[in-house]
LODREN-318850 format. One record per residue: x, y, z of N, C-alpha, C in turn; residue in three letters. Coordinates in steps of 0.001 Angstrom, whole numbers, padded with zeros to 6 digits, always signed. Layout:
<pts>
XYZXYZXYZALA/...
</pts>
This chain:
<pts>
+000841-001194+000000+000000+000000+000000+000876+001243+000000UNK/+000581+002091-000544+001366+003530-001018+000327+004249+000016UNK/+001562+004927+001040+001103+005252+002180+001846+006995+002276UNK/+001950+007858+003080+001934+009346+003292+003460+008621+004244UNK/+004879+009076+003864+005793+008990+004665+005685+010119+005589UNK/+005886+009714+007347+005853+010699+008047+007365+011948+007794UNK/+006635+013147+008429+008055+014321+008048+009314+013488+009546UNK/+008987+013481+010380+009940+012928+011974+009726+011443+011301UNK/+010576+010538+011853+010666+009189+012172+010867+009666+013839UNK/+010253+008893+014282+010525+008074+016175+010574+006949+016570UNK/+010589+006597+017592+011137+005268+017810+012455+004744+018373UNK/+012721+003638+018708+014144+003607+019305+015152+002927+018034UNK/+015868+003498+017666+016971+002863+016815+017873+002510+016910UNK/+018388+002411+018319+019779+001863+018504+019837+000208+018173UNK/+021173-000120+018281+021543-001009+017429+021227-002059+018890UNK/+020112-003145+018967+020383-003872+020343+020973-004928+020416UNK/+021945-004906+020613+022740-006461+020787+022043-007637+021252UNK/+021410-007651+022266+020998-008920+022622+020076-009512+021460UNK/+019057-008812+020822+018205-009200+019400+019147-009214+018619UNK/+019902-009021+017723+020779-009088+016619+022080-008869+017065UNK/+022716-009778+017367+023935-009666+018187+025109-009207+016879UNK/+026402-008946+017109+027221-008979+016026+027258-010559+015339UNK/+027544-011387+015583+027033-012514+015114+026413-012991+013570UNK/+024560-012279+014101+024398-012112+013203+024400-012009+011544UNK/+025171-010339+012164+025605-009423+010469+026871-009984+009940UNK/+027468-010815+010419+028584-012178+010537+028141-012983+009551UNK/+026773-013508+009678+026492-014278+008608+025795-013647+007610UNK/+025247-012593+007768+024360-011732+006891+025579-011363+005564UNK/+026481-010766+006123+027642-010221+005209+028293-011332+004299UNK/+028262-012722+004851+028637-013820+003960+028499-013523+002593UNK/+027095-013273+002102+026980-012608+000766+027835-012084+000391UNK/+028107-010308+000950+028609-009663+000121+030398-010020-000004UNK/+030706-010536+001168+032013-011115+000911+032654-011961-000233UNK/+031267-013111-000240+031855-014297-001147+032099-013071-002781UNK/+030350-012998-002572+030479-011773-003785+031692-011287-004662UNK/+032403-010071-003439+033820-009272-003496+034683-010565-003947UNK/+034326-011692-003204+035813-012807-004045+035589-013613-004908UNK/+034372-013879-005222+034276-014100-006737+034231-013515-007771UNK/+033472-011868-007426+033909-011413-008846+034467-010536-008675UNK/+035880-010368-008300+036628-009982-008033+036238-008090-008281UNK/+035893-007819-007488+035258-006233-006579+036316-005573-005939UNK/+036692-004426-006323+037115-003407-004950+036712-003129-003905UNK/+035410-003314-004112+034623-002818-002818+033047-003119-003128UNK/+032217-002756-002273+030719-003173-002415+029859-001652-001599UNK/+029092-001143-002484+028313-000294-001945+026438-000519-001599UNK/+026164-000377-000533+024674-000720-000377+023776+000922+000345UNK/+023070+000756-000428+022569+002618+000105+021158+002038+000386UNK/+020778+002835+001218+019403+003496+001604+019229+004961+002059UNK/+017846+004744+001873+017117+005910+002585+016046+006121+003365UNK/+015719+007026+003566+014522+007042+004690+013374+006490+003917UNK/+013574+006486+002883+011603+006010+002202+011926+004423+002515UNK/+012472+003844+001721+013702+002597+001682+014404+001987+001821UNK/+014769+001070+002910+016391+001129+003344+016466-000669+003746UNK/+015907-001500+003507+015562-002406+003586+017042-003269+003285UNK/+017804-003096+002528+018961-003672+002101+020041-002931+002965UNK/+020081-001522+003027+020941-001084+004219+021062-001991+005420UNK/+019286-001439+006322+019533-001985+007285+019371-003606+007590UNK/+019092-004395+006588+019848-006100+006934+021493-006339+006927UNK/+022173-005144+006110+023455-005519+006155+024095-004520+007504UNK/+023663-003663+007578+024405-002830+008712+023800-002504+010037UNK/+022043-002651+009747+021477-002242+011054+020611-000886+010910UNK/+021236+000112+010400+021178+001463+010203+020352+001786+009396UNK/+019140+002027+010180+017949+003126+009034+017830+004296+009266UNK/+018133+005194+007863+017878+006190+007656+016959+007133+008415UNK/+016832+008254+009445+015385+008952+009938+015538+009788+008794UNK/+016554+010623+008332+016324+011712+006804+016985+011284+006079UNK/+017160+011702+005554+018007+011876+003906+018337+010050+003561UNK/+020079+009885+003451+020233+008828+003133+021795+008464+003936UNK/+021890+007192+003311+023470+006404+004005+023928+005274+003055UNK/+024864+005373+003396+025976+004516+002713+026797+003407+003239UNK/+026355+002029+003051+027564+000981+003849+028383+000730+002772UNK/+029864+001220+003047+031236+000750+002095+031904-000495+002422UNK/+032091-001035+002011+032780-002431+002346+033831-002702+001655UNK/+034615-002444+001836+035651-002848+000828+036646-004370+001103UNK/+037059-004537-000191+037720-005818-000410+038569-006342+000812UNK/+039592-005101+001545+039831-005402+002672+040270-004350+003454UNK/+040292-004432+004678+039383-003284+005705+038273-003315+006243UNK/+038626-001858+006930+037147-001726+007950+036251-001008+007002UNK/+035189-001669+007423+034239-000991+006507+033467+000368+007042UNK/+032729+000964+006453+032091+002234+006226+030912+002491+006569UNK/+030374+003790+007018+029082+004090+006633+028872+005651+006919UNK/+028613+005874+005601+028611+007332+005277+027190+007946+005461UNK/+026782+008765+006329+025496+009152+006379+025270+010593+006430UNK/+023984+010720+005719+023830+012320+005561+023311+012972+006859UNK/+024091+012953+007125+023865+014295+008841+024953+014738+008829UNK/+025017+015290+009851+026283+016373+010536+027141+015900+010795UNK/+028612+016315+011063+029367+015597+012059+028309+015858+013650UNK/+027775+016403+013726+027194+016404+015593+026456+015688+015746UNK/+026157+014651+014494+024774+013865+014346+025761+012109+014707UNK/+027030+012382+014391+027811+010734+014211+027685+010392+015620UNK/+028069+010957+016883+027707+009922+017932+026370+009108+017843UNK/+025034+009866+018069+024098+009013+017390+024126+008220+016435UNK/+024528+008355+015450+024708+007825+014593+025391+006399+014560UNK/+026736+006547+015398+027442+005092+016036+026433+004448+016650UNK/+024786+004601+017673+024877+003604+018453+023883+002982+017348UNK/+023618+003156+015888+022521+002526+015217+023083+001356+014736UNK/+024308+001164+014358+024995-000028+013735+026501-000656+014030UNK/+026435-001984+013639+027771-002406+014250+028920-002001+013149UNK/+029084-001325+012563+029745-000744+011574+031011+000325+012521UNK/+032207-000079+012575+032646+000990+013334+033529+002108+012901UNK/+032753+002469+011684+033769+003667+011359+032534+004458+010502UNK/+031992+005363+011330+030899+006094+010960+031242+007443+010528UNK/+030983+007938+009228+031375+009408+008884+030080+010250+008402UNK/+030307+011659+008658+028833+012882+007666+029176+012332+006394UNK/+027965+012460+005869+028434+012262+004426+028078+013701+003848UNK/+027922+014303+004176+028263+016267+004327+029584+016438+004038UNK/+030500+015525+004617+031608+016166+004009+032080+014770+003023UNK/+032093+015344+002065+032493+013995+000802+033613+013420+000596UNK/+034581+014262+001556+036207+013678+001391+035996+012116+001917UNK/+035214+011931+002554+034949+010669+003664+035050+009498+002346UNK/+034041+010317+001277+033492+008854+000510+034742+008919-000808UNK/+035863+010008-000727+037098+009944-001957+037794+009068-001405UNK/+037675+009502+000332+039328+008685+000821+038893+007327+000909UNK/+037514+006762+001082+037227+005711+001184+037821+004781-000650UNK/+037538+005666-001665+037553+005119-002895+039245+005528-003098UNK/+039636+006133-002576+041458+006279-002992+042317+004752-002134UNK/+041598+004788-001134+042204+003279-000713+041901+001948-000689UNK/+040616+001689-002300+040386+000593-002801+041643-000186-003934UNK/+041225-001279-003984+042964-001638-005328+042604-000887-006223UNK/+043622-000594-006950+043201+000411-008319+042432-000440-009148UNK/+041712+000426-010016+041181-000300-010941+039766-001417-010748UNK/+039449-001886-011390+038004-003044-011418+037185-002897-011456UNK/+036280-003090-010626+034389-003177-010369+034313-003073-008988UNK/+032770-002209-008965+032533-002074-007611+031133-002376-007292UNK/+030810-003662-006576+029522-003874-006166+028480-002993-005719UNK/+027402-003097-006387+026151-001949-005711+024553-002487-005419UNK/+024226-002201-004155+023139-002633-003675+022104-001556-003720UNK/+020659-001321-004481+020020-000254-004190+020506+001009-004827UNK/+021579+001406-005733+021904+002227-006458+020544+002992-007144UNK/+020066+002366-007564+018743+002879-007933+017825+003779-007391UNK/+017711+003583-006349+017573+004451-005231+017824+005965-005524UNK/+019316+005936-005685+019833+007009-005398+019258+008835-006055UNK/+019205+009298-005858+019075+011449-006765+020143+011244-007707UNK/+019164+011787-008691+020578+012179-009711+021705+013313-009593UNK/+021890+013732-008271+022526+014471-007785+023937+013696-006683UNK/+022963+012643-006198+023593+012203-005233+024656+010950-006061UNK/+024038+010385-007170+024383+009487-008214+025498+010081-008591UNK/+025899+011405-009291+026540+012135-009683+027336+012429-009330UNK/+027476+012387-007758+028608+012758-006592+029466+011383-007015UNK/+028863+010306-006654+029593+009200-006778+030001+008833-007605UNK/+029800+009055-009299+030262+008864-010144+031395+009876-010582UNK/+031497+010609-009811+032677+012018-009974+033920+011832-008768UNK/+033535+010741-008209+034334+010435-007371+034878+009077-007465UNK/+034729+008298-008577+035388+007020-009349+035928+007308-010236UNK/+035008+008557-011168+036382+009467-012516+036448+007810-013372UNK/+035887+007022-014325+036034+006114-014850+036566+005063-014134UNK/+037669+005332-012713+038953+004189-012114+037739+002777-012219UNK/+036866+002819-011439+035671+001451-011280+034998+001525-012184UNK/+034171+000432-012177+033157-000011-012895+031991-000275-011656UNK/+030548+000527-012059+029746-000086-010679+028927-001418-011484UNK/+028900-002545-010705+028348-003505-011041+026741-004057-010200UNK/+025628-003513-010769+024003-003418-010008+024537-005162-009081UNK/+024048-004965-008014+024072-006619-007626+023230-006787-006383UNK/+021699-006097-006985+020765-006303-006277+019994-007833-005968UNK/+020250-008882-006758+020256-010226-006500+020500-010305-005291UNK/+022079-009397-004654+022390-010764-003347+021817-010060-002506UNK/+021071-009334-001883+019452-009247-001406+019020-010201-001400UNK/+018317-010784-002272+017148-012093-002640+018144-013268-001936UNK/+019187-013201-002198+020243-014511-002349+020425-014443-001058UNK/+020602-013509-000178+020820-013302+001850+019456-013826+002415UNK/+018254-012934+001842+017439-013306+002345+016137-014019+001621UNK/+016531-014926+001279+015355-016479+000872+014745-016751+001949UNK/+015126-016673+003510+014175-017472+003884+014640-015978+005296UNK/+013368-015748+006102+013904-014984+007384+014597-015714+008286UNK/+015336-015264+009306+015914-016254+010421+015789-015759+011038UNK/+016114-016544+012229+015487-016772+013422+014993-016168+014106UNK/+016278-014826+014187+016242-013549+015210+015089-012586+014388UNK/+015183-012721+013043+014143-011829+012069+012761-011419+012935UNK/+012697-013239+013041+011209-013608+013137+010775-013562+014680UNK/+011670-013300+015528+010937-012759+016550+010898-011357+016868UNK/+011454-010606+015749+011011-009237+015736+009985-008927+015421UNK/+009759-009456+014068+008284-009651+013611+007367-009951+014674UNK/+007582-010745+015412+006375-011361+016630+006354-009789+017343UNK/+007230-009409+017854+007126-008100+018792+006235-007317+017774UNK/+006522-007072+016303+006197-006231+015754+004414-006304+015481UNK/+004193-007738+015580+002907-008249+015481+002066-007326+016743UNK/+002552-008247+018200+001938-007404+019085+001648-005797+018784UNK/+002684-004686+018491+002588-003295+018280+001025-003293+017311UNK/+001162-004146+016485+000619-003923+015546-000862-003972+016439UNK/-000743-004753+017297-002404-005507+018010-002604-004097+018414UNK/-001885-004050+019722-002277-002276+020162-002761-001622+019614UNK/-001925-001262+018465-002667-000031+017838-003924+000087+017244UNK/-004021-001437+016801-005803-001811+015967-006612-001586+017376UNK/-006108-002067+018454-007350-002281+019062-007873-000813+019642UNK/-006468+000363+019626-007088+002076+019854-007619+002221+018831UNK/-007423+001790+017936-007958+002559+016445-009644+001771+016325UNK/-009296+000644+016794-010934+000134+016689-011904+001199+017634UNK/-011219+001058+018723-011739+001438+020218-012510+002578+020168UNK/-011967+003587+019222-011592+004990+019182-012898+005253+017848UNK/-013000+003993+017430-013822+004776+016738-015256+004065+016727UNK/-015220+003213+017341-016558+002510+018336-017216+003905+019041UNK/-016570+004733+019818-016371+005335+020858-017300+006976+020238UNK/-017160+006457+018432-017818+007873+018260-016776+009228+017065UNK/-015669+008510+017209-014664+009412+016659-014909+009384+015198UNK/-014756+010708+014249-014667+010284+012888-013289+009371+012619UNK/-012825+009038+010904-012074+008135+010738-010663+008466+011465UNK/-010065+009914+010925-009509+010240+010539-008172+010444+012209UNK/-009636+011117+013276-009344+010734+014506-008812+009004+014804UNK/-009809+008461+014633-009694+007280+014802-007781+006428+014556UNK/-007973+006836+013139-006436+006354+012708-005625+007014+013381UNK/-005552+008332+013734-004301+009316+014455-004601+008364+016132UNK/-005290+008457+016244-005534+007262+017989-004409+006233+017726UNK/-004888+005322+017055-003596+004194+016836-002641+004331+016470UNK/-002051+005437+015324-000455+005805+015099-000158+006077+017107UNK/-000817+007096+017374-000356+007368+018408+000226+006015+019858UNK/-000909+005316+019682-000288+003921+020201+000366+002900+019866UNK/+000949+003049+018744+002119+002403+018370+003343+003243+018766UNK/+003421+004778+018397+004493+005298+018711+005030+005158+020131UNK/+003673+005070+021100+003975+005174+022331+004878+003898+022955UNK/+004336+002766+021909+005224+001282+022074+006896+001196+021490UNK/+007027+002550+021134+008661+002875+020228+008577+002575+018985UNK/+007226+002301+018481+007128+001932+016771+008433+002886+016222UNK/+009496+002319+015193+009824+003123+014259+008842+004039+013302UNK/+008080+003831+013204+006812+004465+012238+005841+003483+011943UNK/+004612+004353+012092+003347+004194+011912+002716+004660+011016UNK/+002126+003889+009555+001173+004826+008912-000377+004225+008632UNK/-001295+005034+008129-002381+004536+007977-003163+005179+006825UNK/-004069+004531+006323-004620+004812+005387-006278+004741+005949UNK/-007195+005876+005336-008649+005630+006202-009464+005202+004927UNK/-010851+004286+004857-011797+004812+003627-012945+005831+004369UNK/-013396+006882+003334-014880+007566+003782-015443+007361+002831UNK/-015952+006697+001997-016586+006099+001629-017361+004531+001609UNK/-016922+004120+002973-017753+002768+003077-016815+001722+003074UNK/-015506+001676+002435-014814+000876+001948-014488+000709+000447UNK/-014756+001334-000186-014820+001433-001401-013121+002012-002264UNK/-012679+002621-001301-011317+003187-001506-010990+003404-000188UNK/-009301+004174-000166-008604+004022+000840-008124+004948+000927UNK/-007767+006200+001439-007166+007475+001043-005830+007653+002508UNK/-005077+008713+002163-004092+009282+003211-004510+009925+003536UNK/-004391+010583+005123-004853+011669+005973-004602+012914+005260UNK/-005795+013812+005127-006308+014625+005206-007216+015948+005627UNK/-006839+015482+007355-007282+016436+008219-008904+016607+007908UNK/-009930+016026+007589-010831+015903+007209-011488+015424+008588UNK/-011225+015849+009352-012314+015406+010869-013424+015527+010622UNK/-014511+016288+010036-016078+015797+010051-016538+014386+009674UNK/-015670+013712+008743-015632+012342+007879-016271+011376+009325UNK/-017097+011028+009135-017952+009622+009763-018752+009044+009230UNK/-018046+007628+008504-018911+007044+007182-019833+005808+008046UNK/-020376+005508+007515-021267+004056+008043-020365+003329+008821UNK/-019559+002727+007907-018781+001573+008450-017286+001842+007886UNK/-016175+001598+009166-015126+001439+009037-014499+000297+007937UNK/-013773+000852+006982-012311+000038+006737-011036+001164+006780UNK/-010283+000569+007214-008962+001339+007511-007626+000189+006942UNK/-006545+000946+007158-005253+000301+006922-003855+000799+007543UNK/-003242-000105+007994-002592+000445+009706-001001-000611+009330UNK/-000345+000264+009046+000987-000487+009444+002500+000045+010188UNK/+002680-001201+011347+003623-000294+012001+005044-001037+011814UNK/+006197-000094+012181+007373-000478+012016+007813-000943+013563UNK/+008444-001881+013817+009208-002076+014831+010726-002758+014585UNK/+011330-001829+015461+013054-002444+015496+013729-002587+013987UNK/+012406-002544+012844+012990-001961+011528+012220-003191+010690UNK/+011265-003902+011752+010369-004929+010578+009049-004622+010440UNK/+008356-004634+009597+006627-004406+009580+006193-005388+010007UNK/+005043-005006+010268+003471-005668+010484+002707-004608+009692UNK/+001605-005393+009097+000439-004410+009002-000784-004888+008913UNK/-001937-004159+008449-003524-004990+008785-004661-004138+008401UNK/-005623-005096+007571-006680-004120+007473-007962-004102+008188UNK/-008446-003345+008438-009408-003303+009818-011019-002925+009065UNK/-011915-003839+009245-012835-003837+008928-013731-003946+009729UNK/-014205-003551+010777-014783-004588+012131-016765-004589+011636UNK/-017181-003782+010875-018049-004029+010816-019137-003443+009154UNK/-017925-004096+008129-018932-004196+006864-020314-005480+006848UNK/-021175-005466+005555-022033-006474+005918-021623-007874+005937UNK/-022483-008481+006487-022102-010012+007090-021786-011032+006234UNK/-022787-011016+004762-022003-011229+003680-020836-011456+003186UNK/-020275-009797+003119-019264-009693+002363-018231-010483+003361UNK/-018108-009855+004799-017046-009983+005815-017151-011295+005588UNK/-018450-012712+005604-018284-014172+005668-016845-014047+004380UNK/-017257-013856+003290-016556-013873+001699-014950-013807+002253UNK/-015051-012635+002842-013279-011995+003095-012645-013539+003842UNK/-013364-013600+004753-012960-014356+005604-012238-015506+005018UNK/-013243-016236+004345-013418-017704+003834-011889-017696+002921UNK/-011905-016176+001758-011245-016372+000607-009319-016614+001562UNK/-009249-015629+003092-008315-015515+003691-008088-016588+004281UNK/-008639-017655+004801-008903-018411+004849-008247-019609+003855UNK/-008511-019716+002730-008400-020361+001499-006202-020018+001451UNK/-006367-018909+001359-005049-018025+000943-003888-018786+002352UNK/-004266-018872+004182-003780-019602+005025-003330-021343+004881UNK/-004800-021883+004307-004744-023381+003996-003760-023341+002632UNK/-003243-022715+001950-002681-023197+000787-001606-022682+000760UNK/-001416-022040+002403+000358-021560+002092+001293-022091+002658UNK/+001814-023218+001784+002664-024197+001787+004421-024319+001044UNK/+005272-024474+001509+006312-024468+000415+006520-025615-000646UNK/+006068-025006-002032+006290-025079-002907+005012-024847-003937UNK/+004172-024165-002663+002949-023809-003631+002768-022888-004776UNK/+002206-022832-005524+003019-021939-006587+001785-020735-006122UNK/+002274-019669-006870+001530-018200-006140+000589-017683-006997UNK/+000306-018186-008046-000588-017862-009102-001774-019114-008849UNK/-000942-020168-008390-002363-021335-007840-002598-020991-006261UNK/-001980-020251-005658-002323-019822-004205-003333-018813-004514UNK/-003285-017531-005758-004270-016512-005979-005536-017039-006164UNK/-005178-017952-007162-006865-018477-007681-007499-019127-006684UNK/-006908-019776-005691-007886-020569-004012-008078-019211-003595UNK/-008080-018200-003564-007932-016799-002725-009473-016361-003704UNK/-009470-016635-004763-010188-015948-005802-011742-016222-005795UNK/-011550-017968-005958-012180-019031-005480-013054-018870-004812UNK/-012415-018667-003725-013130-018437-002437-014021-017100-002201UNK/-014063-015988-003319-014247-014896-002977-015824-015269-003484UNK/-016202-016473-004414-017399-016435-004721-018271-015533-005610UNK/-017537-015285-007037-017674-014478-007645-017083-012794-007620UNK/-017570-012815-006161-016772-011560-006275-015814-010560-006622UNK/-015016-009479-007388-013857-009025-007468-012885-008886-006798UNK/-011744-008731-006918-010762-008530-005638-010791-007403-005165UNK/-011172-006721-004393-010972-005155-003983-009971-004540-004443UNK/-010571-003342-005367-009457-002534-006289-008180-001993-005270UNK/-008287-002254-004260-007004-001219-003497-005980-002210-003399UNK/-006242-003160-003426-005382-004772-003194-004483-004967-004916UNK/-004814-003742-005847-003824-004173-007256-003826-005567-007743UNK/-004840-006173-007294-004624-007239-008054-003791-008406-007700UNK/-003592-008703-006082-002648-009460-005728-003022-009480-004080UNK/-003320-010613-003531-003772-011518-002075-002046-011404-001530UNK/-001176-011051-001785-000444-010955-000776+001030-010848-001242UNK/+002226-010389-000424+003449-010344-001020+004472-010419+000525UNK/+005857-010617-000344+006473-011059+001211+006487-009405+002002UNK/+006725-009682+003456+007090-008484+004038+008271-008846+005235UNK/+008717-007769+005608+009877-007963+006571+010882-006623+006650UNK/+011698-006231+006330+012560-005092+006736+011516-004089+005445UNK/+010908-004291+004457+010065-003674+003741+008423-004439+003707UNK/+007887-003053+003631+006212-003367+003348+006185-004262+002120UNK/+007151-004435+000843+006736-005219+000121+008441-005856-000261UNK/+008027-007024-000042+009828-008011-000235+009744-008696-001492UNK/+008526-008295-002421+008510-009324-003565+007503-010559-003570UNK/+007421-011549-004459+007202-012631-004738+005642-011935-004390UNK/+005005-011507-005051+003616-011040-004810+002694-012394-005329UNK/+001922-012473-004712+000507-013652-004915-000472-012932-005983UNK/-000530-013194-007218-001228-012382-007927-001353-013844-009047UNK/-002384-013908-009928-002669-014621-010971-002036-014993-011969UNK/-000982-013843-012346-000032-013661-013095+001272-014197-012729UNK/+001363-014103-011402+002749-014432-010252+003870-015449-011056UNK/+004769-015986-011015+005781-017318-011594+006295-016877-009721UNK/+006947-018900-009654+007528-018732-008772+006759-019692-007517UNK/+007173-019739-006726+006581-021103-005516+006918-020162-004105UNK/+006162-020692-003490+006455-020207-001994+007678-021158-001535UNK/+008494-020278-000124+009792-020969+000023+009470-021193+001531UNK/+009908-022077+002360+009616-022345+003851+010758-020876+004225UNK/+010041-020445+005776+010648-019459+006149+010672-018204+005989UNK/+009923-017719+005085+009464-016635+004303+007843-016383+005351UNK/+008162-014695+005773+006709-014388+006212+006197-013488+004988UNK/+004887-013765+005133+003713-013580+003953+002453-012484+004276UNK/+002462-011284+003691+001107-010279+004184-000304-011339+003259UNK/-000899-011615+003875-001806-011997+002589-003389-010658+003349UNK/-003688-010981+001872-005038-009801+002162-006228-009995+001059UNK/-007261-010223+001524-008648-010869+001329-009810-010095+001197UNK/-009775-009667+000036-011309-008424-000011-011753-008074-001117UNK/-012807-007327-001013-014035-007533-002229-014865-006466-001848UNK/-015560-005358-003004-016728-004922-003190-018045-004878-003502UNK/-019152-004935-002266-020200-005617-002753-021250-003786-002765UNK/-021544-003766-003806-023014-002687-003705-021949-001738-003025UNK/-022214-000421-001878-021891+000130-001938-020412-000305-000318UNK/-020294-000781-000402-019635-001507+000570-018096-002087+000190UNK/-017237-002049+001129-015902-002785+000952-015458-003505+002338UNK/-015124-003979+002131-014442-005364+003459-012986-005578+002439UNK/-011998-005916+003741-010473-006637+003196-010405-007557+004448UNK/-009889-008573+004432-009003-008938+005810-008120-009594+005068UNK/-007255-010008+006297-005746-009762+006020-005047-010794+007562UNK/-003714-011097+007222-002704-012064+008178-001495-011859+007840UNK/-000615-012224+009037+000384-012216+009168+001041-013169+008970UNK/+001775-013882+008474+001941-015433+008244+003199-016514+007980UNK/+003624-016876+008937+005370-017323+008594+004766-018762+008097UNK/+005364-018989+007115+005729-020521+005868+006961-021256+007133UNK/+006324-022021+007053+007107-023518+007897+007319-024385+006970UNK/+008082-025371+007200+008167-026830+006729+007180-027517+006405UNK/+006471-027713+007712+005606-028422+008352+004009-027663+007992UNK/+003949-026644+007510+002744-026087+007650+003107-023957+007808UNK/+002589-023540+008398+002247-022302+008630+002103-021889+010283UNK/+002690-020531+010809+002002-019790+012129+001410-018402+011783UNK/+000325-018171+012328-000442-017016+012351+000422-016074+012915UNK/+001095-015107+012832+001984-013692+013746+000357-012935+013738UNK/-000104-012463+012952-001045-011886+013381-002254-012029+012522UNK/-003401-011862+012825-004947-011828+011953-005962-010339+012323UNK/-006113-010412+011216-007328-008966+011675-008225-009880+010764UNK/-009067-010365+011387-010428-011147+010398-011699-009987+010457UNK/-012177-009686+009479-012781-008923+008972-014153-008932+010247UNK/-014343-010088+010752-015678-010093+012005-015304-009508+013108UNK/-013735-009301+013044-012829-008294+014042-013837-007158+015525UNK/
</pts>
């Protein structure tokens, strides 16, 4: 879901050892190492930013609150991380990642001297380049002067993370709970009488209060029928709630759509098709035969236009990790992989979604979280 990025990020960001110990980013970095020695690399660059940073922070820890950052890694040495703040901003800045040589990236000598003491000559790995301003692109390419070659090697992303581990997935669980909280102010809040708009600012607010990294939400005033970003529109009090609520914790999502009371109908439909989408998520199910049990189940119905055309996609350090469940989809589900799936349909003037949280086992499937549309 294409959501309103907040102007502040809050939340706690320090780097916590006991959840992701150094260890860890020990094996996480395996990638980019073997990488650097097989195809023989000077160095390896992985950027994020505050919209984005999903590949940053699995390799370093470190998400962006503004602008952007840089993990340097080079062939051999200590590695890097160049971030756009101040120098008065780098103590903070040290306690976000185990990276121990933190520089402003305000001042750019940081990111020459880093590239003057790679081997001369070769290729230089890049994660998320794409990302980058054509301004900020520009810096870096004026600061290689032809010597490298950047080589895209957004694959070893996919290739690190095929399946979540261990420590991932009990962030996710914490992140699940945040997520409960906040539905249940945002339900509460608007049981209680509140228009939508209140309603959703209730639950950002109780996630933040839990240290969410960020909270966003999406309201409908129209019934369910669409989904819009806040708009300060406080008179808005439609019949019946659907909303859409996702929070960040420690740097993983949860999210959920909240329907607690479209008609009984439709909500049975949501249910059943989510339902359908749980029983068939298995590894090696393929995701275009996981859509159509999702579809199936909807009983004629359409898929709810806000859903694009797709019951679900992976999530984890990003709202969307790929491998989307859509009709069209190629590709199989993999054990270990958590799954947003989401279940909804427009009937007459009415919309219902529901939606789960869902880690792929061996053996079967666990619920992290459910918002069932009878909610």
């Amino acid at each position: 879901m294409l959501t309103v990025h907040p102007s502040i990020v809050l939340g706690s960001y320090l780097w916590d050892e006991e959840r992701l110990p150094r260890d860890e980013f020990d094996i996480r970095m395996a990638t980019i190492r073997n990488a650097i020695a097989e195809r023989g690399w000077a160095g390896a660059i992985v950027y994020g930013d505050a919209r984005e940073h999903a590949a940053l922070a699995f390799f370093s820890n470190f998400i962006p609150r503004m602008r952007w950052a840089m993990a340097l890694f080079p062939a051999k040495g200590e590695p890097r991380l160049l971030a756009s703040m101040s120098s008065r901003d780098m103590p903070a800045m040290r306690t976000m990642t185990w990276l121990p040589d933190v520089k402003s990236g305000w001042e750019w000598r940081w990111f020459d001297e880093w590239i003057a003491n790679l081997p001369a000559d070769g290729k230089i790995g890049a994660i998320g380049l794409e990302l980058m301003t054509p301004l900020l692109y520009g810096s870096v390419s004026r600061s290689i002067k032809g010597q490298f070659v950047i080589e895209q090697a957004d694959e070893l992303l996919d290739e690190a993370r095929r399946a979540h581990r261990p420590r991932e997935i009990a962030l996710m669980r914490e992140a699940a709970q945040t997520m409960a909280a906040a539905q249940k102010e945002l339900v509460d809040s608007w049981r209680s009488g509140q228009d939508v708009e209140r309603a959703a600012l209730v639950g950002e607010r109780a996630a933040r209060a839990l240290a969410a990294h960020d909270a966003r939400t999406l309201v409908s005033r129209d019934g369910g029928l669409t989904l819009q970003p806040y708009a300060a529109r406080f008179e808005d009090r439609p019949k019946t709630l659907l909303a859409y609520a996702a929070v960040k914790h420690l740097g993983y999502w949860c999210e959920s759509f909240i329907a607690p009371d479209a008609p009984a109908a439709l909500r049975a439909a949501c249910d059943a098709s989510l339902d359908a989408l749980i029983a068939g998520l298995r590894p090696g199910a393929a995701l275009a035969e996981l859509a159509a049990r999702g579809q199936t189940a909807l009983a004629g119905r359409a898929l709810h236009p806000a859903l694009s055309g797709r019951f679900g996609r992976r999530i984890g350090l990003s709202l969307d990790e790929g491998d989307a469940i859509a009709p069209d989809a190629r590709g199989q589900i993999a054990s270990g992989v958590v799954y947003a799936l989401h279940a909804g349909a427009i009937e007459g003037t009415s919309g219902c979604i529901a939606s789960a949280i869902v880690l792929v086992k061996s053996s079967g499937c666990e619920i992290l979280f459910r918002s069932s549309a009878k909610d």
